[in-house]
C-alpha positions in Angstrom: -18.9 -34.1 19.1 -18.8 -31.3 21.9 -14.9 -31.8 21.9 -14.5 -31.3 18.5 -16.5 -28.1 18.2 -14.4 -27.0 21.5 -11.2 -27.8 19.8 -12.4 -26.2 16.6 -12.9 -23.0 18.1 -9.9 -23.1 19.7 -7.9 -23.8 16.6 -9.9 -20.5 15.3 -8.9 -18.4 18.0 -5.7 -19.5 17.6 -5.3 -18.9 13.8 -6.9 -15.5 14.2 -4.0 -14.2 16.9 -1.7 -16.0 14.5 -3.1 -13.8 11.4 -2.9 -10.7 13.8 0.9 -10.7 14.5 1.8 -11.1 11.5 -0.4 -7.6 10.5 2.2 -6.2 12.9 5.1 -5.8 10.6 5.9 -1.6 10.3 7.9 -2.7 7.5 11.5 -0.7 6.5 10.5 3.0 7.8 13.2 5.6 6.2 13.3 9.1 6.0 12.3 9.5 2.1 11.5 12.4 -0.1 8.0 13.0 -1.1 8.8 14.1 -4.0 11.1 11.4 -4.9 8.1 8.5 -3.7 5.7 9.9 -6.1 8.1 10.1 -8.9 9.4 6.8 -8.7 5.7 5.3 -8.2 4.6 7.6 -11.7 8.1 5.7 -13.5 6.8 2.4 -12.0 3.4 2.6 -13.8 1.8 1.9 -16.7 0.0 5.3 -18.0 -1.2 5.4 -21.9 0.0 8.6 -23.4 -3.1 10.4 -23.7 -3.5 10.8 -19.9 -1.0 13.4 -18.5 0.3 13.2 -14.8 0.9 16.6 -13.2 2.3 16.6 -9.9 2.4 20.3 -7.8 4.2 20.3 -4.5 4.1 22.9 -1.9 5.7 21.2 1.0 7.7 23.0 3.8 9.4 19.7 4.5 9.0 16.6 2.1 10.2 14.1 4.1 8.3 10.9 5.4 9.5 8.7 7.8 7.7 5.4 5.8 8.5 2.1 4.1 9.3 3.8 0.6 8.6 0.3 -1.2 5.2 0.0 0.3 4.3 3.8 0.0 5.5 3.0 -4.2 2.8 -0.2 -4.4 0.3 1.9 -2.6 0.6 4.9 -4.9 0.9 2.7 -8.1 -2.1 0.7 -7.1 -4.2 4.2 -7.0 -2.7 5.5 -9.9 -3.6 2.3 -11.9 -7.2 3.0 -10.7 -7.8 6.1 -11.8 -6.3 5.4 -15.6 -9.0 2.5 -15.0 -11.2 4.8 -14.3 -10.3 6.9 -17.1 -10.7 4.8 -19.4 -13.8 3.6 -18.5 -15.4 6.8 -19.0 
């Protein structure tokens, strides 16, 4: 029984370092436009008429070195929580 539980743990430890690497991916970093990001992740969502988006930029350079298809699903994600929260007002 004391092998099992050895073995067990081992597979654990194993599986966790396993679940670790693959965390490590940076993912497709570009230099992309701010400006561009948020207006393609605003396009990409679902936002009922009656809630108005207003985007102000004062940048003195817009440009992020990021994963621009990540950086869309991150910003469509919070923009779907807010018009959840909106309309749960």
């Amino acid at each position: 029984m004391k092998t099992v539980a050895k073995e067990a743990d081992r597979c654990k430890t194993i599986l966790g370092e396993l679940l670790e690497f693959a965390r490590q991916n940076r993912g497709d970093l570009q230099s992309t436009d701010v400006r561009d990001l948020l207006r393609t992740a605003v396009e990409c969502s679902f936002i009922p008429e009656r809630i108005a988006v207003k985007t102000a930029y004062n940048l003195n350079d817009p440009l992020l070195d990021v994963d621009k298809g990540q950086m869309v699903n991150v910003i469509t994600n919070l923009l779907s929580n807010a018009v959840d929260a909106i309309e749960g007002e």
